[in-house]
N, C-alpha and C positions, 0 to 999 in steps of 0.2 A: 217631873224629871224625865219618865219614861217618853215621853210625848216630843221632850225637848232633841234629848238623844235621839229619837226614830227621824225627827225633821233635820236633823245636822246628817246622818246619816243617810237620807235620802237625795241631798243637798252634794254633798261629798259625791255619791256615786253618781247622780246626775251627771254632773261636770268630769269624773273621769270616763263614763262613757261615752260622751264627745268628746271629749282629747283623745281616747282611745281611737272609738270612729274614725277621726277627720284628720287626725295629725297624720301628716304622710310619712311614710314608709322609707327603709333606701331605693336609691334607685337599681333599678335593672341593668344589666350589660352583657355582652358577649364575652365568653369568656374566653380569655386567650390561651392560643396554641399552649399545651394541650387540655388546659382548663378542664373539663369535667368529662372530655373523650376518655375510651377505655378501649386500647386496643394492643394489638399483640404481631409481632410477624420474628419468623427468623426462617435464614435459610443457613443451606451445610453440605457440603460435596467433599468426598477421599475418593482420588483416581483408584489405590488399588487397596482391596483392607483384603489382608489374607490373617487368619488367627489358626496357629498351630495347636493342635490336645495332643493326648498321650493316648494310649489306650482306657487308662483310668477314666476319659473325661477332664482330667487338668490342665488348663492352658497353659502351654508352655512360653509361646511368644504369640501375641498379640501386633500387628505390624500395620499402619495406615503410611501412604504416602500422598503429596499434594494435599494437606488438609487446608478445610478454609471454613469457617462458620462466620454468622452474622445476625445479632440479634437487637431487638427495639421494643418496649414496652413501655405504655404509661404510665403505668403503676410501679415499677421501677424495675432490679434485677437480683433482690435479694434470693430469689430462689435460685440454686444451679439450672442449668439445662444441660440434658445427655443427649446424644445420639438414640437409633433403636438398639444402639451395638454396647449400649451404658457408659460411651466414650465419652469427656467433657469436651461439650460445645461454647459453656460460658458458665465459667467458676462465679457464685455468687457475689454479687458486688454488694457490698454492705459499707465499705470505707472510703472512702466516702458511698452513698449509693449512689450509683448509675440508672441511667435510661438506656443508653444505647451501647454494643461492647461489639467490635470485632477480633478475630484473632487467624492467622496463618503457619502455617511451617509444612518442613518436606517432608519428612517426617513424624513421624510417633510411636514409641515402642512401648509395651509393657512386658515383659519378662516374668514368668509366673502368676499371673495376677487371675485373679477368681474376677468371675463375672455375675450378676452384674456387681460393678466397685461402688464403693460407699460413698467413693472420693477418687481421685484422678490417678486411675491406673497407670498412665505411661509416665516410667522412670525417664526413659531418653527423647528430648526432642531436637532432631537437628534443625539448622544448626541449632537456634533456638527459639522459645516461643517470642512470636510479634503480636502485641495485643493493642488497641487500642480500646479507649473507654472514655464517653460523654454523661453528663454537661459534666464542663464547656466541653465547647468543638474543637478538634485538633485538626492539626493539616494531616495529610496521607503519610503515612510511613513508609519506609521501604528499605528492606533488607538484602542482601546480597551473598550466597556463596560461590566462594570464588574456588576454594582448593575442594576438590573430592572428600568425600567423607565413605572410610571404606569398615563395614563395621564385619566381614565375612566370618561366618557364613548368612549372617543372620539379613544383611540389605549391604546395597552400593548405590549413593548418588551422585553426580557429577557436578551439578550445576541448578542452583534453584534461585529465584527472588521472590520471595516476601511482601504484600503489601494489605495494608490495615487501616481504616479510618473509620470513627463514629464519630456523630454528629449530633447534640441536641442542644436545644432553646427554648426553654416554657412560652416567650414570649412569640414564637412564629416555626413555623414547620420547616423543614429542610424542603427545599424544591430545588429542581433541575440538577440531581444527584440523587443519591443513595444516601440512606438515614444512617447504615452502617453497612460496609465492604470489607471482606478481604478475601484476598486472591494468592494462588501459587503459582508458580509456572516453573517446570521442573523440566532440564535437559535428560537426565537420564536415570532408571530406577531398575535395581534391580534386588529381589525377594529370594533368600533360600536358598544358597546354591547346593546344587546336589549333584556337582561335581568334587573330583579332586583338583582341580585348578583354581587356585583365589580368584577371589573378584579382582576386576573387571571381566579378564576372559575366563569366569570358570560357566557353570550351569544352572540357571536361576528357573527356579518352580514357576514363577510369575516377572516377566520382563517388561519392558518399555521405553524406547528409543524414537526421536524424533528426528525426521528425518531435515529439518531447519530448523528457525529460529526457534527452540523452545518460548519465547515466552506469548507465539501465534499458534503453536500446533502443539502446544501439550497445557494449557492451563485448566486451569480449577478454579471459580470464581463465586463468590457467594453475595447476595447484598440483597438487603429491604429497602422498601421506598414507597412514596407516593405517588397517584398515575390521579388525573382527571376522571372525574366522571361526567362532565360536559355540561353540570348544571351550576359550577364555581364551587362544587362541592370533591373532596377525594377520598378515595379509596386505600387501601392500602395494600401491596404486594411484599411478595420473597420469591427471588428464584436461585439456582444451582444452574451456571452453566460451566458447560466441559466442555472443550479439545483433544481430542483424543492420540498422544502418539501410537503408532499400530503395536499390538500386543500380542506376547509369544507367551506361550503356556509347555513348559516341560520343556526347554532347548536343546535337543540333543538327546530327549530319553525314550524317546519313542522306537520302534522297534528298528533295525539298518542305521539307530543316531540319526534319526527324524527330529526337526519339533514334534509336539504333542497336536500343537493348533499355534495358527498367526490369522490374525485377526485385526484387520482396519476399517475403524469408524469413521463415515465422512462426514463433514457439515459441525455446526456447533449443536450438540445438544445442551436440553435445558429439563427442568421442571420447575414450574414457575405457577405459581396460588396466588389469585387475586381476588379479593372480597370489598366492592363497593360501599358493602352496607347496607345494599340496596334490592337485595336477594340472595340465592345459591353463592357461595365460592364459586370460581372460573378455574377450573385444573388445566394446565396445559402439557402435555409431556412430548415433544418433538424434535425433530433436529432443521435446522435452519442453515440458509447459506450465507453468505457476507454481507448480503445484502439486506437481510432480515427476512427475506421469504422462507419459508419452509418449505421442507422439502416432502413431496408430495408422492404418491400414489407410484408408477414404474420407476420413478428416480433412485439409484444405485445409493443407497447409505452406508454399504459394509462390504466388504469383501474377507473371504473364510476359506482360509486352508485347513484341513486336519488329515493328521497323518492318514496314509495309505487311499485318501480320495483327491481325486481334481479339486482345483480353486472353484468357486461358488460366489456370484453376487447377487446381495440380497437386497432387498428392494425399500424404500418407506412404506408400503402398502402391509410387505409383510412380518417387517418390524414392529409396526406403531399399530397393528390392528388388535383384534379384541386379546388376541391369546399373546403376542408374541412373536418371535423366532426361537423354532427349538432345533435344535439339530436331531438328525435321524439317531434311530439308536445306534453307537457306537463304544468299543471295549475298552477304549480309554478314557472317557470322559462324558458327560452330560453336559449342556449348553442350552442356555437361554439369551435371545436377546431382545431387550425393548419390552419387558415384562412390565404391562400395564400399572400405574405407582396405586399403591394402594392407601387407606388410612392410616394412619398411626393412632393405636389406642389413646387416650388420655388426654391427647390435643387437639384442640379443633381446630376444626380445618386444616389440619396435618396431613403431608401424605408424604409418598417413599418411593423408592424405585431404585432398583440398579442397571445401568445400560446392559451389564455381561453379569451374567452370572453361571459360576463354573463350579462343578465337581469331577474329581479325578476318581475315579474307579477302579484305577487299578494303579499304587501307588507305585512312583520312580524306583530308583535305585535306592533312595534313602529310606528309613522307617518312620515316613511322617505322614498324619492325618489329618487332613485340612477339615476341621472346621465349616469355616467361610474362607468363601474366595469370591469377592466382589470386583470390578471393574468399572469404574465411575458409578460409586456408587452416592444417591442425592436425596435430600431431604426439604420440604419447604412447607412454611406455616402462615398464615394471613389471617388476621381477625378483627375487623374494624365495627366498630360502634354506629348502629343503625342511623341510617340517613348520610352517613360519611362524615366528613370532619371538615371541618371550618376554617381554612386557613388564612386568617385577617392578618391585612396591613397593621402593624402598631400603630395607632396615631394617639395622639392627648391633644387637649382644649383648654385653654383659659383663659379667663376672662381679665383686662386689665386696666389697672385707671390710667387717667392720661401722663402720667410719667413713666408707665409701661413696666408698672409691678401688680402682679397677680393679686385680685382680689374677687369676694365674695359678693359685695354688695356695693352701691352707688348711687348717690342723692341724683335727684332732678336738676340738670344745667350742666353736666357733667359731660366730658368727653370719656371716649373710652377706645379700646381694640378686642379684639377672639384673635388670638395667634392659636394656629393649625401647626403642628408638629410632626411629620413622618418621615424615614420611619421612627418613634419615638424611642427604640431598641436598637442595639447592634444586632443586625441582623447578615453583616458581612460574609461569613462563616458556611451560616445556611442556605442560604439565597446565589444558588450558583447561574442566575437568568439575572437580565435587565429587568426592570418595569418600564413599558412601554405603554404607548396611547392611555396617557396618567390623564381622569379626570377627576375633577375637585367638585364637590358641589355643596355648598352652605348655604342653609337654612335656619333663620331665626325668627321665632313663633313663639307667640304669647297663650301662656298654662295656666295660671292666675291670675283677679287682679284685672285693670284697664291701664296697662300703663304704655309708654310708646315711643320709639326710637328711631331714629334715623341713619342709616348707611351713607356713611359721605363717600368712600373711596377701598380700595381694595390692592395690594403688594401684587408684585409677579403679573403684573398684566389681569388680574382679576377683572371679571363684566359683572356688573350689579346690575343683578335681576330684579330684584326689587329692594328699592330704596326705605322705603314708612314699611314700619314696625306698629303693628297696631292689636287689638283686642279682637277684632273679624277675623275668619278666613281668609278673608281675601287682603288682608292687610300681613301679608309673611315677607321678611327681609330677605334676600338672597344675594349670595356671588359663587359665581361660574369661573375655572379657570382648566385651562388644557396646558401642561405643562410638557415639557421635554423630559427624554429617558433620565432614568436615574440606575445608575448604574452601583453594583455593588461595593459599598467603602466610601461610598461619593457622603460628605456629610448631609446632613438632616436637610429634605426640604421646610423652608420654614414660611406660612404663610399668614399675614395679616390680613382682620377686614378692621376700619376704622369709622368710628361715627359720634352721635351725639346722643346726651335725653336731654328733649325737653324741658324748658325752666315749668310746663306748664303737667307736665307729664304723671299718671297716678302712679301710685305705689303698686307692686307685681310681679310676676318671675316671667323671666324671658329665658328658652330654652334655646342653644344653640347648636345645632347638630352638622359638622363638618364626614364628609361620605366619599372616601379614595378610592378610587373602582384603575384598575391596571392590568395590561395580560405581560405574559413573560414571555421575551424575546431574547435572540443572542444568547442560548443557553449552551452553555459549556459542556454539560454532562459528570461534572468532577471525576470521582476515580474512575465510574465505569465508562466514561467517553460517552463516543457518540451511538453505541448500542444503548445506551439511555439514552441520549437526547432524542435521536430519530423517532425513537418509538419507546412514548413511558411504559406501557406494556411489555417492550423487549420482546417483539415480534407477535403476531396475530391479531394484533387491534391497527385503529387506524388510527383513535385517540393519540397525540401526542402531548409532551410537556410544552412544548413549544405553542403560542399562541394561548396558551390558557386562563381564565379570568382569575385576580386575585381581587379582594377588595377590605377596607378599613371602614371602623365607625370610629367617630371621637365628639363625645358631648359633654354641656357643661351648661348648667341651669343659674343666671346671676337675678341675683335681686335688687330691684329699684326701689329706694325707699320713699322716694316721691317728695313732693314740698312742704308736706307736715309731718311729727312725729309720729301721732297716731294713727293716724290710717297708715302711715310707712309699718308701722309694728305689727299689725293685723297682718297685713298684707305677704310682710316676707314671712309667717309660716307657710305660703302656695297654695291657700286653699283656695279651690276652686269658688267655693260657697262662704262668702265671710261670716253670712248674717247667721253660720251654724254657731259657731262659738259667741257670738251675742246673743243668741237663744237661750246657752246651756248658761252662761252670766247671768242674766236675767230668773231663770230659774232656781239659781242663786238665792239672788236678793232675794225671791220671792220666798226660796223655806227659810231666810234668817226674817223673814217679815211673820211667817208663821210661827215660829217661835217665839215672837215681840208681844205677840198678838195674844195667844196663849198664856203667857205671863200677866196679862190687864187681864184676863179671866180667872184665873184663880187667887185666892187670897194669898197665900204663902207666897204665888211667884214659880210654883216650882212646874 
């Protein structure tokens, strides 16, 4: 008996470790946007944050204006994000979860509130908060205040608009946009008055008036996004740009009823982190002209009054160099400006910066003690997943009999088609470029098996590169096709190849693999315009979005089962080696033959 069991048992394991071995596996794939990538970015700019204490140390009023954050992560948003200042940039999204969140307004106040908060210290936001939150993609939002909002003593604003948009798709990456924007643009702000006269004309600690169209010369603008890395692979960025309208510190409290300081920044600044994947983060912290040059070396970026000296222009060189712009010493106030952005503990690739940053020295007429007093003050994060990310065309494949319904497998004498489907997702949303100079290219190659097919004809103008389907190298089926743009919304391109098998043909898998190679052209820029289109980097690179390569795979492995049963049955498990599993059979029969055998040797049988 022992003898019998050890041969059944040897028998048994035999054969499952060639089924083991040899039975193939699933197949492999690319995985789609954002599939198994892990990355991170957000950006955040407040034109002016001023936070009042007491002498105690207790904040009294907490005050941002122009707020705008912007954040994206693959992993999703259930965590908050704060400012360095513990302000909420993006309240947890847990209900549904989010990937990508923007949000705006002209304000933010908190009134009493301990720092850092637990939870989102500002009670008042004017007018109110605008947020947007993906997946799905939303259009742009866009907010408007029309009447003054006068809240004296504590701010006065005039005139602000609001705009918000996130953007996500598992199935494909936002391109030729911003994954997440939102932006302020604010006519008129003023902080604190410490006069006797109400707002609008009394006396504001910190002021800001433009001298046009607020929504060119005074915004606040936040947004992540994707930039080329030039090898079809991208990177991922955030940046904070600002407009600065000119900025008055103390209006009237200085000594004769001077300002304290008036102060205009030229050019847009930015700070803007960009991490390929493919080395170091890229910091950029500079200010730029219209044109997206920066502004360089003796080029005028500021000009500075303070009380009791001449006006003074200050330069890029000595703004943007190692230390700064500091002002001389002076009895009213201390000044910084262009103070190099530094880290931010706890996130990488994080960094910080305030274009102005002020202390008063010698307090107004009123008894307050500023804290902070920031002026465009910015923050930006970029963190992308080594080698960059993938952004594939959707496509899907399959395979069909000649009535033109999806199947797995098909006898010998058979007609059949591969219909090629892209993009196989709505990708309308995301996809703010054309696909231009579309090429197609399909290849069908024999994996198992001797079996063999024929290409008779191809949809859309398709050229068959090679007709016979066969078991060699050199017997691979192919069709070629150059299609026209396809623009976004436009429905599915949809492409057939059509052919035959053989009545005479063996049983086998035939692997079809359809390959969409496209760059992106006609790019719009969505919210942020044409400062993203021009340039995906948003000034300092040459890289743009425009012209950039995208590309799709889509495959689909059918089985022939050939002109007899049995070798059709062998054959669609794909193995390359048939004769393996008639080995492990075989060895089979042979320990039930050992056990036959053994039973005529003993008397019992057993």
């Amino acid at each position: 008996m022992r003898a019998r069991v050890t041969a059944l048992v040897i028998a048994v394991l035999t054969v499952g470790a060639f089924c083991a071995a040899f039975t193939p596996g699933p197949a492999s794939a690319s995985s789609a946007f954002p599939g198994s990538a892990v990355f991170s970015a957000y950006a955040h700019g407040t034109k002016q944050h001023v936070r009042v204490i007491d002498s105690g140390g207790q904040t009294l009023a907490n005050i941002d204006t122009s707020f705008s954050g912007s954040v994206a992560n693959s992993q999703g948003l259930a965590a908050p994000l704060n400012n360095i200042f513990n302000e909420p940039i993006q309240p947890a999204q847990t209900n549904p979860p989010r990937n990508s969140y923007a949000r705006a307004a002209a304000a933010e106040v908190a009134l009493g509130a301990s720092f850092p908060a637990a939870s989102d210290p500002s009670q008042i936001i004017l007018p109110s908060l605008l947020e947007a939150k993906a997946a799905p993609s939303g259009p742009l939002q866009t907010k408007n205040l029309i009447d003054p909002i006068n809240a004296d003593p504590l701010l006065y604003i005039s005139a602000a608009t609001d705009k918000a948009q996130a953007l996500w798709n598992p199935d494909f990456c936002p391109l030729g946009q911003p994954i997440s924007y939102g932006n302020n643009s604010l006519a008129d702000a003023q902080l604190l008055n410490a006069g006797s006269t109400p707002f609008p004309n009394g006396q504001p600690v910190v002021g800001a008036t433009p001298t046009g169209d607020y929504t060119t010369t005074n915004f606040n603008e936040s947004f992540t996004y994707l930039f080329p890395n030039g090898d079809g692979t991208f990177g991922v960025g955030a940046v904070n740009r600002q407009v600065f309208a000119p900025l008055t510190v103390g209006k009237g409290l200085a000594p004769g009823g001077a300002d304290i300081l008036n102060l205009t920044l030229l050019g847009t600044w930015q700070l803007r982190v960009e991490d390929s994947g493919k080395g170091a983060p890229v910091v950029t912290y500079a200010a730029f002209d219209t044109l997206g040059n920066k502004l360089e070396g003796a080029t005028p970026v500021a000009t500075l009054a303070v009380a009791g000296t001449p006006a003074i222009s200050i330069t890029a060189q000595q703004v943007f160099g190692a230390g700064g712009f500091s002002l001389p010493a002076n009895p009213l106030l201390t000044l910084n400006i262009g103070t190099p952005p530094t880290a931010i503990g706890g996130k990488t690739n994080g960094f910080t910066t305030d274009a102005v940053r002020v202390t008063l020295l010698v307090p107004p007429t009123v008894p307050l003690n500023l804290a902070d007093v920031a002026y465009g003050h910015m923050e930006s994060q970029a963190q992308a997943p080594a080698g960059g990310l993938e952004c594939n065309i959707p496509v899907t494949k399959t395979f069909n009999d000649a009535s033109g319904n999806p199947v797995g497998s098909i006898a010998s004498g058979q007609n059949f088609s591969w219909k090629i489907t892209f993009p196989s997702a709505d990708i309308a949303k995301e996809l703010n470029c054309d696909l231009t100079n579309i090429k197609v290219t399909d290849v069908a190659e024999v994996v198992s098996g001797s079996p063999t097919a024929n290409i008779t004809g191809a949809s859309n103008g398709g050229t068959v590169t090679g007709a016979k389907v066969g078991p060699t190298a050199a017997t691979k089926g192919g069709v070629t096709w150059s299609l026209p743009n396809y623009h976004p919304g436009d429905p599915p391109v949809v492409l057939t190849v059509n052919g035959n098998i053989p009545a005479t043909s063996s049983a086998g898998v035939i692997k079809n693999t359809a390959t969409v190679s496209a760059t992106l052209g006609n790019c719009k820029g969505g919210a942020a315009g044409q400062a993203f289109v021009n340039n995906a980097s948003i000034g300092g690179k040459a890289a743009t979005i425009q012209g950039s390569s995208v590309a799709g795979v889509g495959a689909v492995n059918t089985n022939l089962t050939g002109p007899a049963v049995a070798p059709a049955r062998l054959a669609e498990t794909g193995q390359k080696e048939p004769w393996l599993p008639v080995l492990g059979g075989a060895l089979l029969l042979g320990a039930l033959g050992l056990i036959r055998s053994r039973r005529r040797l003993t008397p019992d049988g057993s």
